[in-house]
C-alpha positions as protocol buffer text, in pm:
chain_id: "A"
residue {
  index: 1
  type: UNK
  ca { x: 421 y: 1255 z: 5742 }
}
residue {
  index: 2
  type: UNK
  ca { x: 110 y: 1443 z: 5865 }
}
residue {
  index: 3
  type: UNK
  ca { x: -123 y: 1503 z: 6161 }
}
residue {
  index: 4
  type: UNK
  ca { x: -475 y: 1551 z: 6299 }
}
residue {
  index: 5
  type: UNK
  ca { x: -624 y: 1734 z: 6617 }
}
residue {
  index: 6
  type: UNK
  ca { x: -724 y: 1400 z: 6882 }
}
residue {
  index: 7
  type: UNK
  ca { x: -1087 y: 1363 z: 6859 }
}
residue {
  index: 8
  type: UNK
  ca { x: -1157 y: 1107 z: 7130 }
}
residue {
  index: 9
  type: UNK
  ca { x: -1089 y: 716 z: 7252 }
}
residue {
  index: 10
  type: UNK
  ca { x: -1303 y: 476 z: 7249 }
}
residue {
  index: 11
  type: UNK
  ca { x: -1343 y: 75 z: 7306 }
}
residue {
  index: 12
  type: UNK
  ca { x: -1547 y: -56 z: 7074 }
}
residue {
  index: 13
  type: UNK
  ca { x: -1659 y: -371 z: 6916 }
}
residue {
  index: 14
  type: UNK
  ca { x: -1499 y: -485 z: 6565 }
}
residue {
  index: 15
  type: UNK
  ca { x: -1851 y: -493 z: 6398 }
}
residue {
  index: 16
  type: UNK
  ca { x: -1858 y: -75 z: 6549 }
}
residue {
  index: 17
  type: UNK
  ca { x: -1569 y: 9 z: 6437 }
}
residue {
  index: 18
  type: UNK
  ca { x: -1596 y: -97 z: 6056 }
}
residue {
  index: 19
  type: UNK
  ca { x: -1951 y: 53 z: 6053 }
}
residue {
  index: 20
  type: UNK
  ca { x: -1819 y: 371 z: 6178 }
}
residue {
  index: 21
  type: UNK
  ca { x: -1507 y: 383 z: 5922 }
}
residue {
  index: 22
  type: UNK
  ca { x: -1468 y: 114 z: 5695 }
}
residue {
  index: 23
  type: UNK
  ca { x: -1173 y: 90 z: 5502 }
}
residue {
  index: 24
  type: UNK
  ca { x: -1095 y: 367 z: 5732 }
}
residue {
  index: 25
  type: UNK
  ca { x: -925 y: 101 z: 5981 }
}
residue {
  index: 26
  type: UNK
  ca { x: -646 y: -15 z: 5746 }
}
residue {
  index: 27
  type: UNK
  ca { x: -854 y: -297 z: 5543 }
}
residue {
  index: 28
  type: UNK
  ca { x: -1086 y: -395 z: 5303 }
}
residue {
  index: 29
  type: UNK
  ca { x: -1309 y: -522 z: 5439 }
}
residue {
  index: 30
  type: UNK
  ca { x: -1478 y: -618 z: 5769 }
}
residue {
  index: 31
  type: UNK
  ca { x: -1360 y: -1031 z: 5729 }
}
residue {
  index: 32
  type: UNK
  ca { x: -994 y: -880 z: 5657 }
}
residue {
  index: 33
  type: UNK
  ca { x: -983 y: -677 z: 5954 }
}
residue {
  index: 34
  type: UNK
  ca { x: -1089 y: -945 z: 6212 }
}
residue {
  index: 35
  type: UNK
  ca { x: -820 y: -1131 z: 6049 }
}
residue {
  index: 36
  type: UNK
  ca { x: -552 y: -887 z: 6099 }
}
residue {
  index: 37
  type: UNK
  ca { x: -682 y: -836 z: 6444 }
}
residue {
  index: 38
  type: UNK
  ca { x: -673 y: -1193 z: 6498 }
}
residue {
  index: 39
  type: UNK
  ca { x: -297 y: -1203 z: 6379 }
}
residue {
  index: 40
  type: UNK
  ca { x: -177 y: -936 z: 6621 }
}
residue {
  index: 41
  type: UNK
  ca { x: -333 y: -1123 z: 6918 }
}
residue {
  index: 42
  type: UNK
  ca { x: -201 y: -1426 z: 6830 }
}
residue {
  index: 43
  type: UNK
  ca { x: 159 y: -1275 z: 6798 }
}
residue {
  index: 44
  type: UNK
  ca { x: 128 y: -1142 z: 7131 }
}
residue {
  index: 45
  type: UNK
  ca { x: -30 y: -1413 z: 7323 }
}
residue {
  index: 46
  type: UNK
  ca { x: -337 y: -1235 z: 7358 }
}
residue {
  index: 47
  type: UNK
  ca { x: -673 y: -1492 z: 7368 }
}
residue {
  index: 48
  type: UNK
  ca { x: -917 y: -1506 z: 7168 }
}
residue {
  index: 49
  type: UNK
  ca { x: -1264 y: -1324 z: 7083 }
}
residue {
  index: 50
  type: UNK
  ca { x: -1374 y: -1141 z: 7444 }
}
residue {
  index: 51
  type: UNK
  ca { x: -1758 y: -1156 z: 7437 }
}
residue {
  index: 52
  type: UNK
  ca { x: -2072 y: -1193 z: 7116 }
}
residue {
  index: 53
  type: UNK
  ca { x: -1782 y: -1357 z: 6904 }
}
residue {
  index: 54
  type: UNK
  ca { x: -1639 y: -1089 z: 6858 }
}
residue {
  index: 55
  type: UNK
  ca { x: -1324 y: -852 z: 6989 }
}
residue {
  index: 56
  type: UNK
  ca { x: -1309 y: -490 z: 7157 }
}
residue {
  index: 57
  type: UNK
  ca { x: -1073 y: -261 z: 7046 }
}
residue {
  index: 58
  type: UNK
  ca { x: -930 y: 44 z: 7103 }
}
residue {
  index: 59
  type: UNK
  ca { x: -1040 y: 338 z: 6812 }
}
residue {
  index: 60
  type: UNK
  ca { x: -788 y: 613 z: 6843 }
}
residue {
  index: 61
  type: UNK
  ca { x: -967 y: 908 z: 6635 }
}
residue {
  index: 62
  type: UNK
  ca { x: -760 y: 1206 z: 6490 }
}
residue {
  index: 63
  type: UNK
  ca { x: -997 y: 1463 z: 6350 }
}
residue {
  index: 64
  type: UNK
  ca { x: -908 y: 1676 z: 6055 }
}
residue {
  index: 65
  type: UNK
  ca { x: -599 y: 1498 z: 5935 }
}
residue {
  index: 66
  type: UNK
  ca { x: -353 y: 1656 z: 5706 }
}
residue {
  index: 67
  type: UNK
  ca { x: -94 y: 1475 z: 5467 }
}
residue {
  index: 68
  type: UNK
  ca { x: 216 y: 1657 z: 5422 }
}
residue {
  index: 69
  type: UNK
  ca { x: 420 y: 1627 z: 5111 }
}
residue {
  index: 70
  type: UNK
  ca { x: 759 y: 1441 z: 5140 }
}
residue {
  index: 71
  type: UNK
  ca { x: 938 y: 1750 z: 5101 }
}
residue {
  index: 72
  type: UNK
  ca { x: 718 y: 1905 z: 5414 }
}
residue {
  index: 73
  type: UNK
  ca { x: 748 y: 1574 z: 5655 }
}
residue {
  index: 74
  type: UNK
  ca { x: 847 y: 1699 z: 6022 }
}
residue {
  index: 75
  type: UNK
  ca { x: 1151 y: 1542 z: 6165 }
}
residue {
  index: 76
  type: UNK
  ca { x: 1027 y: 1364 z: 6483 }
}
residue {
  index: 77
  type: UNK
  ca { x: 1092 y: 1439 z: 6829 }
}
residue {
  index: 78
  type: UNK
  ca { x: 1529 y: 1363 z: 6902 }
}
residue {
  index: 79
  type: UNK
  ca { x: 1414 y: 1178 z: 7251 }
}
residue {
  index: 80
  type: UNK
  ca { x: 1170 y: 975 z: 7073 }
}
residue {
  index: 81
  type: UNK
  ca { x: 1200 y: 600 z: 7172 }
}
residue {
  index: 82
  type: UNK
  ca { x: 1171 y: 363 z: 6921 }
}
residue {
  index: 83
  type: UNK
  ca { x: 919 y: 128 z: 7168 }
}
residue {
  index: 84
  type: UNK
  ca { x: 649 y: 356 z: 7209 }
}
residue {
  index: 85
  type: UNK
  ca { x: 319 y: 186 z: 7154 }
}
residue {
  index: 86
  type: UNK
  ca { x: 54 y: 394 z: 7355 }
}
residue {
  index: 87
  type: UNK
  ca { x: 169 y: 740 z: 7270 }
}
residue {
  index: 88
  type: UNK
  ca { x: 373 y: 957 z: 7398 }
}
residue {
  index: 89
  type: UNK
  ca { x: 296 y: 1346 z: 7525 }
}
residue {
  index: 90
  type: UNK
  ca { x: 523 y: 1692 z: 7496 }
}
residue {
  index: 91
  type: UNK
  ca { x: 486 y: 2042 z: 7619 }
}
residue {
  index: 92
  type: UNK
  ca { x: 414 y: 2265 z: 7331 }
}
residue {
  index: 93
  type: UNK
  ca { x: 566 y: 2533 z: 7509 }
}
residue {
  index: 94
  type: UNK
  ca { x: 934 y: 2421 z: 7493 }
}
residue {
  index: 95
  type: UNK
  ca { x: 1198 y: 2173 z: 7425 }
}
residue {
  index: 96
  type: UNK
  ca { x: 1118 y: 1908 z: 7131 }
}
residue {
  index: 97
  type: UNK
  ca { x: 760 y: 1953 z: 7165 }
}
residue {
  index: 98
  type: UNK
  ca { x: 786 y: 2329 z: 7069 }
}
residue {
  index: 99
  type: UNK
  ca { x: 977 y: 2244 z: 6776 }
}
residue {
  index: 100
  type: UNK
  ca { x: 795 y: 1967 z: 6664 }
}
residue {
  index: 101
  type: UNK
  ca { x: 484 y: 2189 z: 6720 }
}
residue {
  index: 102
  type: UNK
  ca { x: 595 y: 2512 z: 6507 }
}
residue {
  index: 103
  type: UNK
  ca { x: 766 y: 2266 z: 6244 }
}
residue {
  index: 104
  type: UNK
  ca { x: 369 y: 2149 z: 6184 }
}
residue {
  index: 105
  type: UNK
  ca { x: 209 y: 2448 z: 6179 }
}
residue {
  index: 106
  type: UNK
  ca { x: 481 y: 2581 z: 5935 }
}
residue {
  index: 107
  type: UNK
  ca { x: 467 y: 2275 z: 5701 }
}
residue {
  index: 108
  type: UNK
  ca { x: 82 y: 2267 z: 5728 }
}
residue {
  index: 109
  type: UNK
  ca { x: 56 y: 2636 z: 5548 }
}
residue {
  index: 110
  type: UNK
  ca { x: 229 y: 2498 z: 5268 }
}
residue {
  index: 111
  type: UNK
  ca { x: -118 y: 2227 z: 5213 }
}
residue {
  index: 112
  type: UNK
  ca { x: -290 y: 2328 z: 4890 }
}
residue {
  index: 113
  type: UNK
  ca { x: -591 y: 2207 z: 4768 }
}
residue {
  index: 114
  type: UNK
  ca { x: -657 y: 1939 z: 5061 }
}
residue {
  index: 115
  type: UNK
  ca { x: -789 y: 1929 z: 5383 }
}
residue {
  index: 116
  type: UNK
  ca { x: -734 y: 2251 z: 5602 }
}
residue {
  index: 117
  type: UNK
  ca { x: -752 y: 2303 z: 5981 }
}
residue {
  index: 118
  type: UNK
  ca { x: -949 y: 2580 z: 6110 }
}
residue {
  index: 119
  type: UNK
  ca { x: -902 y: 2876 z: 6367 }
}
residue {
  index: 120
  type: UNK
  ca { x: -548 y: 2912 z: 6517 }
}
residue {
  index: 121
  type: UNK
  ca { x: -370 y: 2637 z: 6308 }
}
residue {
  index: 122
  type: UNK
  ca { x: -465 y: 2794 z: 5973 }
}
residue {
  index: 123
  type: UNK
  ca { x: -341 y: 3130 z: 6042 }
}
residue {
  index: 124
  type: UNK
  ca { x: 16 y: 3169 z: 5954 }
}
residue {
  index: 125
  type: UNK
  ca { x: 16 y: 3498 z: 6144 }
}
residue {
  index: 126
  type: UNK
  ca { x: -12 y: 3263 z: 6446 }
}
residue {
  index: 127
  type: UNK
  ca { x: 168 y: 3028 z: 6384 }
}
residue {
  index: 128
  type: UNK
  ca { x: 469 y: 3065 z: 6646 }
}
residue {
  index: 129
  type: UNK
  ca { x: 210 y: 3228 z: 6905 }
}
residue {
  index: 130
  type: UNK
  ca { x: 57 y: 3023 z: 7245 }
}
residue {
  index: 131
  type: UNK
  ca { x: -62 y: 2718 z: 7187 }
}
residue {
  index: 132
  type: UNK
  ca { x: -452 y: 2721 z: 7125 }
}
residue {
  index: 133
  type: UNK
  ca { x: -674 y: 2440 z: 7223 }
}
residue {
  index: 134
  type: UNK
  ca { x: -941 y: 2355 z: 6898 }
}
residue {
  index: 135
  type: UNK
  ca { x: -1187 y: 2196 z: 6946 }
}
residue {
  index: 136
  type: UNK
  ca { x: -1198 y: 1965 z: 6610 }
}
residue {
  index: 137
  type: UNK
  ca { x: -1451 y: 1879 z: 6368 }
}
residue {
  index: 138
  type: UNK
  ca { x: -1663 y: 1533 z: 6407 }
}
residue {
  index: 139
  type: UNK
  ca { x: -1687 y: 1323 z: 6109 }
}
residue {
  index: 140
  type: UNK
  ca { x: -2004 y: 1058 z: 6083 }
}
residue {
  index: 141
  type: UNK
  ca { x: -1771 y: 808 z: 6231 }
}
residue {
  index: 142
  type: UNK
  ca { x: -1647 y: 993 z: 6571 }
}
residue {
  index: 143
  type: UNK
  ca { x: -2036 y: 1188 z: 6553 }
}
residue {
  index: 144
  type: UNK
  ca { x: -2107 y: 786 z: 6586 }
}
residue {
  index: 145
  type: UNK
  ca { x: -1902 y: 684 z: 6864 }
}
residue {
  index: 146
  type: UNK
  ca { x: -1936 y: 1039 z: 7082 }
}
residue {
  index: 147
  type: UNK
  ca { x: -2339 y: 999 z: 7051 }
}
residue {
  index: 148
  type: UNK
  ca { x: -2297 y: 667 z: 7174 }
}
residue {
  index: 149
  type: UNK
  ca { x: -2070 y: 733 z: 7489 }
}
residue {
  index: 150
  type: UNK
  ca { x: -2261 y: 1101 z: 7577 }
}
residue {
  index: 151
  type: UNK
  ca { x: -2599 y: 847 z: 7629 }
}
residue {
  index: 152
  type: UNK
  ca { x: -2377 y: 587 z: 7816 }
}
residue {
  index: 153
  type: UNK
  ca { x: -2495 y: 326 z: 7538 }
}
residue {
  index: 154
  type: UNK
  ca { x: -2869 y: 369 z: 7578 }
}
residue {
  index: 155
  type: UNK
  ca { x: -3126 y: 465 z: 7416 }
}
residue {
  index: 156
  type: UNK
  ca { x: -3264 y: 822 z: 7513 }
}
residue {
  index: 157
  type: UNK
  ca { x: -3604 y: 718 z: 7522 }
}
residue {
  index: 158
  type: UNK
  ca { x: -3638 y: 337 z: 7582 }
}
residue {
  index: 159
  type: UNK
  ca { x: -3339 y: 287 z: 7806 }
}
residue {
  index: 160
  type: UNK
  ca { x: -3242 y: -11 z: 7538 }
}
residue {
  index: 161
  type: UNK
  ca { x: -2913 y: -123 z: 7608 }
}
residue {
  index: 162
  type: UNK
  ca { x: -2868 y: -331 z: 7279 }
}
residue {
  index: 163
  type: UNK
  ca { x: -2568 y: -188 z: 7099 }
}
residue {
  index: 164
  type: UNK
  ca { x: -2661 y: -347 z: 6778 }
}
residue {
  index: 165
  type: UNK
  ca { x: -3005 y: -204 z: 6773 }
}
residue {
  index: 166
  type: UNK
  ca { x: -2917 y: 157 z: 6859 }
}
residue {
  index: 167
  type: UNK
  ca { x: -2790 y: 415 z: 6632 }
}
residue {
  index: 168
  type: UNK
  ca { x: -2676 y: 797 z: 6611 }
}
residue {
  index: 169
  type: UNK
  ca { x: -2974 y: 1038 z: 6501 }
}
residue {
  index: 170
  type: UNK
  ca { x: -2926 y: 1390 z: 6376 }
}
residue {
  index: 171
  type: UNK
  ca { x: -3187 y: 1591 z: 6462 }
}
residue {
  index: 172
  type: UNK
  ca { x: -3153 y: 1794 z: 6185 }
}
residue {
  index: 173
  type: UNK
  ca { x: -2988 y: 1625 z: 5934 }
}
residue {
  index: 174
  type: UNK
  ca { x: -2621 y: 1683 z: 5827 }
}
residue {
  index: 175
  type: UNK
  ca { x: -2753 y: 1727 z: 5445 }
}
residue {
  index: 176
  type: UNK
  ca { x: -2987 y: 2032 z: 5552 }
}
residue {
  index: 177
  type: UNK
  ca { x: -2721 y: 2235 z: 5739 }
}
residue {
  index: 178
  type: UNK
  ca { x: -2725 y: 2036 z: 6052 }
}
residue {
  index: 179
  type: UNK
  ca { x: -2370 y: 1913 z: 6231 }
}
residue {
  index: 180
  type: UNK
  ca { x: -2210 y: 1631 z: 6328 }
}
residue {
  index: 181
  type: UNK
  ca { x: -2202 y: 1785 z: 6692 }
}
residue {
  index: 182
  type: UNK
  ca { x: -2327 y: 1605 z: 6946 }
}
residue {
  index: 183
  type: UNK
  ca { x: -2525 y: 1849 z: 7061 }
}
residue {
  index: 184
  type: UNK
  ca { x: -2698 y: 1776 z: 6728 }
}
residue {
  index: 185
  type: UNK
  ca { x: -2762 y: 1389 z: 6813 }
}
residue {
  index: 186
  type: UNK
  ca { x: -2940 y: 1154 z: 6989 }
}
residue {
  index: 187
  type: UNK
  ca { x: -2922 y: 775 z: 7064 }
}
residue {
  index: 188
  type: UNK
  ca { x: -3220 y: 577 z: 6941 }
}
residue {
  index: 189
  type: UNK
  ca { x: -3358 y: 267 z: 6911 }
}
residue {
  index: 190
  type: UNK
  ca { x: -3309 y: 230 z: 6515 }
}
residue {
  index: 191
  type: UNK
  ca { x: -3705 y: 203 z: 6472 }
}
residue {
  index: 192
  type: UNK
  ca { x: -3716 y: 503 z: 6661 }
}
residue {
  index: 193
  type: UNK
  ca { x: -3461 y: 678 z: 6477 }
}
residue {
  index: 194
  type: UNK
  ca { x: -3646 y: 591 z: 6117 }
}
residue {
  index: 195
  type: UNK
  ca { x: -3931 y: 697 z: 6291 }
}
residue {
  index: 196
  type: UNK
  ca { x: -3785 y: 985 z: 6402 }
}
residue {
  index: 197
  type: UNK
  ca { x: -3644 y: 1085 z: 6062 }
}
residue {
  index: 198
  type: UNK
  ca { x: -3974 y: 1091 z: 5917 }
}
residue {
  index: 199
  type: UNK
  ca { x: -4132 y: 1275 z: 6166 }
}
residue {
  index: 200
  type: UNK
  ca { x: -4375 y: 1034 z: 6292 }
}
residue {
  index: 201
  type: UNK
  ca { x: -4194 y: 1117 z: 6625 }
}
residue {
  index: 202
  type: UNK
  ca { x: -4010 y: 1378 z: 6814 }
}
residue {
  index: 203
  type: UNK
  ca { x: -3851 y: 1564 z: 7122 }
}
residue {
  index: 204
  type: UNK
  ca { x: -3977 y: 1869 z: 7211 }
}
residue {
  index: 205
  type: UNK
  ca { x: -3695 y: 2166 z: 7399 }
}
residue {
  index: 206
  type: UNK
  ca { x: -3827 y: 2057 z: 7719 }
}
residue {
  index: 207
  type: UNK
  ca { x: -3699 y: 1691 z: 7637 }
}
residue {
  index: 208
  type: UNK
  ca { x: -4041 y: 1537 z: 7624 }
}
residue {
  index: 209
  type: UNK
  ca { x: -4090 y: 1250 z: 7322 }
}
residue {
  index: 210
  type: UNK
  ca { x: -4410 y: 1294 z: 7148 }
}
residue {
  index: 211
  type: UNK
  ca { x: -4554 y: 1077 z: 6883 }
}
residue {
  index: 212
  type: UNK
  ca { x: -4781 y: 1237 z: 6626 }
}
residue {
  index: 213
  type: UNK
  ca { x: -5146 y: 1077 z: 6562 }
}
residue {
  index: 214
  type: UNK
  ca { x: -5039 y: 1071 z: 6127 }
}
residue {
  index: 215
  type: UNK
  ca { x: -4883 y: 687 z: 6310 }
}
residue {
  index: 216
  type: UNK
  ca { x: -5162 y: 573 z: 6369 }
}
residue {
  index: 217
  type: UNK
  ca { x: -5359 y: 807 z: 6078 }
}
residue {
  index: 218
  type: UNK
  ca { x: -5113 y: 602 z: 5794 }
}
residue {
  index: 219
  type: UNK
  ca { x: -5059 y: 300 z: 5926 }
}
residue {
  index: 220
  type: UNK
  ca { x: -5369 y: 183 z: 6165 }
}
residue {
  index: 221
  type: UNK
  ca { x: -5092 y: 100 z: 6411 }
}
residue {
  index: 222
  type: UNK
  ca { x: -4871 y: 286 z: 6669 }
}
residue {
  index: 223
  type: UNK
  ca { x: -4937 y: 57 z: 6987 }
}
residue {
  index: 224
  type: UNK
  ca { x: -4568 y: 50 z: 7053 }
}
residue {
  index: 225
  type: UNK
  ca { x: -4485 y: 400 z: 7042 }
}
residue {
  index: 226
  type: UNK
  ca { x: -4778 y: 599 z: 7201 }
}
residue {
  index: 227
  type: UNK
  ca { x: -4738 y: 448 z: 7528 }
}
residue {
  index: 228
  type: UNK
  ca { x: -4396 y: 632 z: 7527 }
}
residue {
  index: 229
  type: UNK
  ca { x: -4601 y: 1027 z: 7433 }
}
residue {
  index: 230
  type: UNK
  ca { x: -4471 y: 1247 z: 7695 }
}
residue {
  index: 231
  type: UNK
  ca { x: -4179 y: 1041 z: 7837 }
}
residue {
  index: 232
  type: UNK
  ca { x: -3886 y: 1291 z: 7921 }
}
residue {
  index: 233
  type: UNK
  ca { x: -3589 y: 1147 z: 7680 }
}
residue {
  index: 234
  type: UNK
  ca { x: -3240 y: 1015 z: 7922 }
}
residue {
  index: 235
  type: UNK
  ca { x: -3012 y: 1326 z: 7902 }
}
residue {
  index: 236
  type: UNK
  ca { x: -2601 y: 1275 z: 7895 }
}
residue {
  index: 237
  type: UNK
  ca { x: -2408 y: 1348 z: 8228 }
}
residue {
  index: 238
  type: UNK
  ca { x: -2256 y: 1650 z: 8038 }
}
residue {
  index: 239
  type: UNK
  ca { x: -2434 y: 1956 z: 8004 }
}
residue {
  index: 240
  type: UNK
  ca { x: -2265 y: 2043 z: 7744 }
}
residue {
  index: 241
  type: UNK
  ca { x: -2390 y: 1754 z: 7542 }
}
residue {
  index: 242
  type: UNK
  ca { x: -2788 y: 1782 z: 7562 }
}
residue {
  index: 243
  type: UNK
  ca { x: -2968 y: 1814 z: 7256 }
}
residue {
  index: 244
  type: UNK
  ca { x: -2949 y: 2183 z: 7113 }
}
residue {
  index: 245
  type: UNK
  ca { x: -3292 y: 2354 z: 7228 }
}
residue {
  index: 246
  type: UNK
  ca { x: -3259 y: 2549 z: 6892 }
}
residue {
  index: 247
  type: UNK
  ca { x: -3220 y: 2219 z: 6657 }
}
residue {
  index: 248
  type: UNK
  ca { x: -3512 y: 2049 z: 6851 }
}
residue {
  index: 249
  type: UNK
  ca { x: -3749 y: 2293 z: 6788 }
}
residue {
  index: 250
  type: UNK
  ca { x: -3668 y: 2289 z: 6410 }
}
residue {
  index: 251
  type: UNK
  ca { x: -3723 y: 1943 z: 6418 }
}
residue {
  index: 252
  type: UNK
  ca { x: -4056 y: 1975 z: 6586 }
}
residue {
  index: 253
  type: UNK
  ca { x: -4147 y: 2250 z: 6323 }
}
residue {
  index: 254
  type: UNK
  ca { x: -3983 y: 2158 z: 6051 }
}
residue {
  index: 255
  type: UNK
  ca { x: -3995 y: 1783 z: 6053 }
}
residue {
  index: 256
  type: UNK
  ca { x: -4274 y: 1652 z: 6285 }
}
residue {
  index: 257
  type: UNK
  ca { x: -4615 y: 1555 z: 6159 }
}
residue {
  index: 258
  type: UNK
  ca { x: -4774 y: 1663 z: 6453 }
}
């Protein structure tokens, strides 16, 4: 019926999840998808809500999905089993997996006017080559949850710990040319964050938070945020995932008050 390039897995809260997606989980609305949650536990013996009220759940999130016609739909693997629940894996290089593979790529070049895969997958010159690895495109919802788990749920500059109270920052924004790559976010405290968007505050390339004297200039106030001028921001364990040097500095020229 279609397919997507695996973005990531991630336990989450309910409350996360529907902020992240919405009706993108299968329901209206966030009452209706407690309530469907609650019905599968209860089917299964499962108890109830596991901490805050509330339940954590597993987001499986396929990135760049693509809906084939009914005419296009990929006949599924022959050894299949009907019981899988978790997912199953294949070699691309051979047996069903191979097939199934080069069935996709086949059907996916016959996609017109909706969402396209880039790189390797688009090609049709390519498309009974090696299997390439792509490296897929974040929406705001995964940009969301990969922000969150690259800071290990923390705030890069206060250390807060209160998932409710911390959100994913561009640092330049996604409406101005910026990404949904994580090397394009940051974890902040959500005062921080408006803050931050407004360019009352910043992070300079060498990872040092500065807060610009307009705070205190506009507002008569800023007691709570100059104590923290010149703290170095909490990187991610990944390398790979610190804030783009390039990005910051465009936010300290482009955005900060200074």
């Amino acid at each position: 019926m279609g397919f997507g390039l695996f973005s990531r897995h991630d336990v989450v809260p309910t409350w996360l999840a529907w902020e992240a997606f919405e009706g993108g989980n299968g329901a209206p609305n966030l009452a209706v998808m407690r309530s469907q949650i609650e019905d599968y536990r209860r089917k299964s013996g499962t108890p109830g809500a596991s901490r805050a009220g509330d339940y954590l759940i597993g987001c499986t999130i396929l990135a760049q999905p693509i809906f084939l016609d009914r005419a296009a739909w990929v006949r599924p693997p022959d050894d299949w089993p009907l019981s899988v629940q978790v997912g199953k894996s294949y070699d691309l290089d051979q047996g069903e997996g191979a097939r199934v593979w080069q069935d996709v790529l086949a059907s996916a070049s016959s996609v017109r006017g909706g969402a396209s895969l880039s790189g390797p997958l688009s090609d049709p010159t390519g498309r009974y080559g090696e299997p390439t690895l792509v490296r897929p495109r974040l929406g705001q919802g995964s940009f969301r949850f990969a922000v969150t788990a690259a800071y290990a749920s923390a705030c890069a500059v206060t250390h807060e710990h209160s998932l409710p109270a911390l959100e994913a920052a561009h640092i330049r924004p996604f409406a101005e040319e910026g990404s949904h790559d994580v090397s394009n976010g940051l974890l902040l405290r959500s005062d921080i964050h408006r803050l931050f968007d407004k360019g009352y505050v910043s992070i300079t390339a060498k990872h040092e938070f500065v807060v610009s004297r307009r705070l205190k200039d506009d507002f008569d106030n800023g007691h709570s945020y100059y104590p923290l001028n010149g703290r170095t921001i909490q990187l991610p364990q990944n390398v790979a995932e610190y804030p783009d040097q390039r990005q910051l500095e465009w936010h300290v020229g482009e955005r900060f008050l200074g």
